[in-house]
N, C-alpha and C positions, 0 to 999 in steps of 0.2 A: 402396746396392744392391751384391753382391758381380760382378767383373768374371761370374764365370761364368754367373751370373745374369742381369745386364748382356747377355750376349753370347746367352745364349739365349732372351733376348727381342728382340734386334733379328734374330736369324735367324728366330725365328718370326714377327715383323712382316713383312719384308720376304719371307721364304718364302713366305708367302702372298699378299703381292703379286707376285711372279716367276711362281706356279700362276697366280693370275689372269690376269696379262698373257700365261703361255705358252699357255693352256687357251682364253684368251678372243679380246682384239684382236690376239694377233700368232699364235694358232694356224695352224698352218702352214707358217709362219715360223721357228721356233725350235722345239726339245723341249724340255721340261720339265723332264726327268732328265738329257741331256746339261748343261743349265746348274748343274742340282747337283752334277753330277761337277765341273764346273770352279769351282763354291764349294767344294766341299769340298779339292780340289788345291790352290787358292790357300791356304787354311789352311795344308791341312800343309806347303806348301809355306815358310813362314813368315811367312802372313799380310801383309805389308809391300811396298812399289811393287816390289822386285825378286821377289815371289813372284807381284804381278801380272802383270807379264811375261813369268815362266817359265813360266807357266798358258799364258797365250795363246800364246807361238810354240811352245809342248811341243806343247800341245793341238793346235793347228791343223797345223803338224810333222804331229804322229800322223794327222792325219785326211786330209792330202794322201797320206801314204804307203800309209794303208788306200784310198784312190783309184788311187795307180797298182798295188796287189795287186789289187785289183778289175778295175780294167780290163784287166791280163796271164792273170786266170786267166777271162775270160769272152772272150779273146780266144785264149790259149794260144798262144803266138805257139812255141814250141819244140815244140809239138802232141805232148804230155804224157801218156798216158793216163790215164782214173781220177782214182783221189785223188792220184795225183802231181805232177800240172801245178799244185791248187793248194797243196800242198804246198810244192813247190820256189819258185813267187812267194813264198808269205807268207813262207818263210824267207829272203829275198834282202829280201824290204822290211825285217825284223823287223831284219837285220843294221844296215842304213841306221841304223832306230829309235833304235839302242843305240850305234851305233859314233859319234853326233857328242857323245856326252856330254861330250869334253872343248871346248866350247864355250860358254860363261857362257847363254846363253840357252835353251839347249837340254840343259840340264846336268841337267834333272831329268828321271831317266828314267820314274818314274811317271806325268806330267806327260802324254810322250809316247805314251804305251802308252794311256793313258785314251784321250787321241784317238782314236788307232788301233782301239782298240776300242769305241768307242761308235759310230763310223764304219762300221766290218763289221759290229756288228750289225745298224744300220738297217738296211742295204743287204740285210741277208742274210734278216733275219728281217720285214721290212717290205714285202708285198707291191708296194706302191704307190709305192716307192723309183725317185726315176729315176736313168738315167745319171750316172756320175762323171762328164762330158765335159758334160753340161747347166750353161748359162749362167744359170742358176735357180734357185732354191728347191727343185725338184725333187732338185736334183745332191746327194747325201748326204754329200760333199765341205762342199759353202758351209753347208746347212743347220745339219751339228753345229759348222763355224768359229761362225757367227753365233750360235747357242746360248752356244758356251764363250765367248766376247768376253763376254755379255750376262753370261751365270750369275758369271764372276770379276770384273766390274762390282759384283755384288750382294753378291759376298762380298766386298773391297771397302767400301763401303758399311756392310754389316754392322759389318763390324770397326770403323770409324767410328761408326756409330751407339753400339755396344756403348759404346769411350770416353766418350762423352757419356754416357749413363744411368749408368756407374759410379763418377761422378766425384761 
């Protein structure tokens, strides 16, 4: 079997093992599409345990930082008007984002920005999104962390899998 073959058979195995488990016993728990975004980062990221890593602390990185822009622009602590208050946060987080790239673990800025924004979306476009400051499930914060842990687990995995079938 050709690797590429190989590989897009063990992402479609295991993809729909990931929908199952996110859809089914751990709904609620996890999103579905944040764990794809942190498969598909760990790939491009280049596949291998140092791309597993840069997944995870990028990703989770992004998604603390889209927690504290959330929390300043729904608190507005500089009492901002309008669209400027969350303006001026997300551009003070964004800088954070980008500016520790020179740090091995945190070095992929794609990595981080996924968080980031898989993170604000929830929170923004998900009614039933709780507090970044909740010790829970709820907090959109921990929710898309424990997604990307899980999704760049599976890619991971995959990558593993794939080796074996095209051998």
């Amino acid at each position: 079997m050709s690797k590429l073959t190989a590989l897009a058979l063990s992402i479609a195995v295991l993809g729909g093992v990931w929908a199952f488990l996110a859809l089914g016993p751990l709904a609620g728990s996890v999103l579905v599409w944040a764990g794809f975004i942190a498969w598909g980062s760990f790939f491009h990221t280049g596949g291998d345990n140092a791309a597993l890593q840069k997944t995870i602390v990028g990703m989770i990185y992004g998604a603390v930082l889209a927690g504290v822009a959330l929390a300043l622009v729904g608190a507005n602590p500089l009492g901002l008007p309008g669209a400027a208050g969350p303006a001026v946060y997300i551009a003070a987080t964004v800088f954070f984002l980008v500016i520790v790239a020179g740090q091995s673990l945190l070095s992929v800025v794609p990595a981080n920005v996924y968080g980031y924004a898989a993170t604000a979306a929830y929170a923004l476009q998900t009614p039933n999104a709780g507090s970044v400051t909740a010790a829970d499930l709820t907090n959109p914060v921990l929710l898309v962390a424990l997604s990307v842990v899980l999704g760049a687990l599976f890619g991971l995995a995959s990558g593993k899998l794939a080796g074996v079938l095209g051998k």
